[in-house]
C-alpha positions, 0 to 999 in steps of 0.5 A, a space after each residue: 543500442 540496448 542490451 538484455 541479460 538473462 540469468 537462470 541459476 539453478 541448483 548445479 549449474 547457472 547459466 547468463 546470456 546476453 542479447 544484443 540484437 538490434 531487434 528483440 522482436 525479430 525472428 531467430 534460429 539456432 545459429 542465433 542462439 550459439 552466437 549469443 554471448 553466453 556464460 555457463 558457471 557450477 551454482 557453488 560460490 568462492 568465497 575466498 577471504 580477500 577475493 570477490 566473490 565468484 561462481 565456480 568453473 564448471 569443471 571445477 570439483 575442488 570444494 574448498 572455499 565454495 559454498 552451494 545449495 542455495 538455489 533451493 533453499 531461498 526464503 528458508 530462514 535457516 542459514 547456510 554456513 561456511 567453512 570458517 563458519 559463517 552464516 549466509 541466507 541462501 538468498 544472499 548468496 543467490 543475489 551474491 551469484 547473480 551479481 558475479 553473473 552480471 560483472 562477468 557478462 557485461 564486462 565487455 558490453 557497450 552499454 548497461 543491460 536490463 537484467 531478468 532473472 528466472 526462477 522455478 514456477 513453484 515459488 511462491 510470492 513471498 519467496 521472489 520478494 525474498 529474492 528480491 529484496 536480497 538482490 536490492 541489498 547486491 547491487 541489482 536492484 532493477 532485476 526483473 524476475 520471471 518464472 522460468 516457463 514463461 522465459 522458455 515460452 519466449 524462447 519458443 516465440 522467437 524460434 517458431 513464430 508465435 502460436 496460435 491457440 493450443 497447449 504447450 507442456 514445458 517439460 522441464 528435466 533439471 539436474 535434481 528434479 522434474 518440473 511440468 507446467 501446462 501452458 496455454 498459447 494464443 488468445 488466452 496465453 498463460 499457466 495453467 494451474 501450478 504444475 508439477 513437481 517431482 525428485 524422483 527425477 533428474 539428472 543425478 538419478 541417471 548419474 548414479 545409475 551409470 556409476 553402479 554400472 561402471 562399478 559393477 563392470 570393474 568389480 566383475 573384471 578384477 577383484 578388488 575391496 576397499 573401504 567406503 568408509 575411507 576418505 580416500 575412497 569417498 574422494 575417489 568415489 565423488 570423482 569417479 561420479 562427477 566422471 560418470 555425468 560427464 559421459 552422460 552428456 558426452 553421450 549425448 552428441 555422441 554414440 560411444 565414449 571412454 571412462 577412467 575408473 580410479 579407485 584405491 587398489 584399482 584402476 582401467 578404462 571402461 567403454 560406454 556405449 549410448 544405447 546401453 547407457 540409454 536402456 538404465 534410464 528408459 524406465 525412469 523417462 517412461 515414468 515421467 511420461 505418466 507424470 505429464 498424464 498426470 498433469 493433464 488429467 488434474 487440470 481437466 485436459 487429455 492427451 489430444 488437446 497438447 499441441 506441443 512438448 517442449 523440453 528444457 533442462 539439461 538432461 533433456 538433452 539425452 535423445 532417449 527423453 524426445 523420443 520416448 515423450 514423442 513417440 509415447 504422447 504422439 505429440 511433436 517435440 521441440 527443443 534446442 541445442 543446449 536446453 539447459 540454456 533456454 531459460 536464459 536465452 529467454 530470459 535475455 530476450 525479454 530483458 532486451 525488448 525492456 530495455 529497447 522500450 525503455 530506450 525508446 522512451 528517453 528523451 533526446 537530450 537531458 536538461 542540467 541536474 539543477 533543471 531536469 530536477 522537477 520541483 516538489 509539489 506542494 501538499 493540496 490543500 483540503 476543500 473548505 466545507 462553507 462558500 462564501 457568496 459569490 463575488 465578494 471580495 476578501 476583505 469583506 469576508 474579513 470584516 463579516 466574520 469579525 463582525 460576527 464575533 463582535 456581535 456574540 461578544 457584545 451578547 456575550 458581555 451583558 450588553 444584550 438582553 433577547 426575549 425569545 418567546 415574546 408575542 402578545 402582551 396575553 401570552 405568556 413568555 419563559 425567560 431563561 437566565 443562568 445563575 453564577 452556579 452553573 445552572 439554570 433557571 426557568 420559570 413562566 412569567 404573566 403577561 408582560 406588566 409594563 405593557 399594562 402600563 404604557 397601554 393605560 397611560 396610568 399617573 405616578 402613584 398606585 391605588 394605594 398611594 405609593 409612587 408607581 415603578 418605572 420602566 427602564 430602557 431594558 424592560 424590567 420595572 423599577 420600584 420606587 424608593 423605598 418600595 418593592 412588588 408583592 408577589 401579588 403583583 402590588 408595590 407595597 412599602 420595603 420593609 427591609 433595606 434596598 436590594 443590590 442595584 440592577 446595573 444595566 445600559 440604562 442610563 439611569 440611576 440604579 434602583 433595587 432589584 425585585 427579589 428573585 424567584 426561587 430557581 428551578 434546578 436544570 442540569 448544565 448541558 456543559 457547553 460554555 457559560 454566557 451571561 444573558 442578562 434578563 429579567 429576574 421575574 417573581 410569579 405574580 399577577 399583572 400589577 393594575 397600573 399602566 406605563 409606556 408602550 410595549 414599542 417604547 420597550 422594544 425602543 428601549 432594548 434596541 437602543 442598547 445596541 444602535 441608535 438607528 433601531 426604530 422599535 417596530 415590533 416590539 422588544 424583538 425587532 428592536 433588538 434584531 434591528 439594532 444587532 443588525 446595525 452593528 454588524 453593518 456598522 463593522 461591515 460598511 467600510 469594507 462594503 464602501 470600498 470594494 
């Protein structure tokens, strides 16, 4: 069973309706809607210290405790204050009164209702989240707001059947103001622009129009002063006012009624008649048929194209208000027995047909708390950039990836020595070395020597009789003891005391360095520093000796790293074949066991 509740709270009175039928859908009729559980409340709050707060009875004009003038002034950061002064924000005290509604109505009800609360069409977004939030921090924090011109189209529906394509103009006559909204129905249903609004009209207009009347009937009977200025005059007054609207809507099912005029120094009974009270309030209702043409005219549209005119808000209910709009637009007019009411009723039938889907929906028998908790989801994990080949298990992209760290370490740690340009023994190679100062030097070496070497398969002495240079494993050329090489190339006697040893994975003892050339300055790009030993070359010509072969350094180079690398081509094949021999031996274990 579901159950929707329709709350409308506006500026003088609220009102709350429950539906309860089995079928929102379904047809209904006026019978339908007076037999709708229905609570009409004054828009004032009691707020009593130790009492839970409460909207005043209708009748009610005692204004001790009772703060209203709220249903207007939601969103406004100007706060409301109290008798005992404290300070409320109208949006409080408007979920403050929604609450109350809520406590009140579904007191009795078989189940919790959905509830749907209307507000005027000219809000803006902010202020129905305004009110919204407000009505979180009361306890209705599942209250669906709806303008009131769409509650007043779903009531239409539900009494007349649903429309066919046309125009619907919500004439909507509240206590303290007009509001016109221009509705489209059928195929492409919804509002039309923002309406208008007006203060010129309303039902305290036509209040004081009748208690000038009635003042102006007493005076003229008997003479009588008294003192506006007077408290008990003003009380006096307010009730004889609060009187005079209650005849107003006397006379609206009515064609006479009897007024009782109390004021200081004076008191007698005045007769009211409708159609005399009827001809102060023509003018006014005509005027506000020019606001309706008004509309239609601002939106592009004329008086042929209304289909309808449908009339809500309590001074609607005056008889003059249909027949002056009917008779003035030639249009027919709909309404219902308390338009005041119709909001709500709308409101009501929109929350039932939520909550009927929402009942719908559930499922036949709840799972336990610790069961029907769904577990949390874990956070997806971000898409790795770079595959790995197809088919290959974890553990060998384990050892492939520390193998390659292996390698840049060993390259890293000196035990490497790469030639990176190194074609023909007649073309010339730019080796790069970096110094302890962060720079780095470059500089043109001639045609590698020790190819000269090897190639011409030259004894153990130069032309001039000292012993000739070796050539170790890494390439580079060793004087002899006690020798150096010239600039020119030449080994000539040193003079000096031998140079730092080269130390390298040689093998062999270490012997003094050929002096380095000048360096070249190059800016440091700021990446990280790794030692690439390689040959400190001088500038000078190819020395005119032969030694070993230029695979045999390749041999040499590629041996530092593995033992299997054959020297075929050269200096690089010997290093990119013994590279790889690292990287296979880390890797082999893995690939053997997959």
């Amino acid at each position: 069973m579901s159950a929707g509740l329709g709350i409308r709270i506006g500026t003088v009175t609220s009102v709350a309706a429950l539906d309860t039928s089995h079928d929102p859908y379904a047809p209904r009729d006026f019978a339908a809607d007076e037999a709708m559980p229905t609570v009409v409340r004054r828009s004032a709050l009691d707020l009593r210290p130790g009492v839970a707060p409460a909207l005043a009875d209708l009748r009610d004009r005692q204004q001790r405790h009772l703060l209203g003038g709220f249903a207007d002034r939601v969103g406004d950061p100007v706060p409301l204050i109290d008798e005992e002064g404290r300070s409320y924000l109208a949006e409080d005290l408007f979920a403050t009164a929604t609450r109350a509604l809520v406590a009140e109505v579904a007191a009795g009800a078989a189940t919790e209702p959905a509830v749907v609360v209307t507000h005027p069409d000219r809000w803006s977004a902010y202020t129905a989240d305004v009110l919204r939030e407000a009505l979180g921090r009361a306890g209705v924090p599942d209250a669906t707001l709806v303008p009131e011109s769409f509650a007043s189209m779903r009531w239409l529906e539900a009494i007349r059947g649903e429309p066919g394509d046309g125009l619907t103009v919500v004439y909507d006559l509240g206590a303290t103001s007009l509001s016109i909204m221009l509705m489209r129905t059928g195929f492409e249903a919804g509002a039309i622009g923002n309406g208008v609004q007006s203060q010129d009209f309303g039902g305290a207009q036509f209040d004081h129009l009748i208690t000038q009347y009635v003042l102006e009937g007493a005076s003229s009977s008997q003479s009588f002063e008294f003192d506006p200025f007077d408290p008990d005059t003003v009380g006096a007054l307010v009730e004889l006012r609060a009187r005079c609207g209650e005849a107003k809507e006397q006379l609206s099912y009515d064609t006479a009624t009897t007024l009782t005029v109390e004021l200081p120094g004076l008191r007698s009974e005045t007769r009211l008649v409708r159609d005399e009270i009827e001809g102060l309030f023509r003018q006014p209702i005509l005027d506000s048929v020019e606001l309706i043409r008004e509309a239609l005219h601002a939106a592009g549209l004329d008086i042929s194209d209304v289909s309808q005119v449908l009339l809500t808000g309590g001074s609607s209910s005056i008889p003059l208000v249909a027949e002056l709009i009917s008779s003035e637009l030639r249009t027919p007019v709909v309404s219902g027995p308390h338009p005041d009411r119709i909001p709500a009723i709308g409101g009501a039938i929109i929350a039932n047909e939520v909550a009927s889907s929402v009942v719908a929906d559930l499922p036949p028998a709840p799972l336990p708390t610790e069961i029907a908790r769904p577990a949390t989801r874990p956070a997806p994990i971000p898409t790795a950039t770079a595959s790995a080949a197809p088919g290959m298990s974890g553990r060998k992209k384990a050892g492939i990836v520390f193998a390659s760290v292996a390698a840049l370490v060993v390259i890293a740690g000196g035990g490497l020595s790469v030639g990176t340009a190194l074609t023909s023994k007649d073309t010339p190679v730019e080796t790069v070395s970096e110094n302890t100062a962060g720079t780095t030097s470059a500089t043109e070496a001639p045609a590698t020597t020790a190819a000269v070497v090897a190639d011409t398969g030259q004894t153990a002495t130069t032309e001039n009789g000292l012993p000739a240079p070796t050539v170790a494993a890494d390439g580079t050329l060793i004087p002899a003891a006690g020798t150096i090489i010239a600039p020119d190339g030449t080994v000539v006697a040193d003079p000096n005391a031998p140079a730092a040893p080269v130390v390298g994975n040689t093998g062999q003892a270490p012997a003094p360095a050929a002096p380095a050339a000048p360096n070249v300055s190059v800016p440091n790009p700021g990446g990280p520093n790794v030692s690439v030993p390689s040959q400190q070359a001088p500038t000078y010509t190819p020395p005119t000796y032969n030694g070993p072969t230029l695979g045999d350094v390749g041999n040499g180079a590629g041996g530092v790293v593995s033992d299997l690398g054959n020297g075929v081509g050269g200096l690089t094949g010997g290093v990119v074949d013994g590279l790889g021999n690292v990287v296979g031996g880390l890797t082999g274990p893995l690939t053997g066991g997959r």
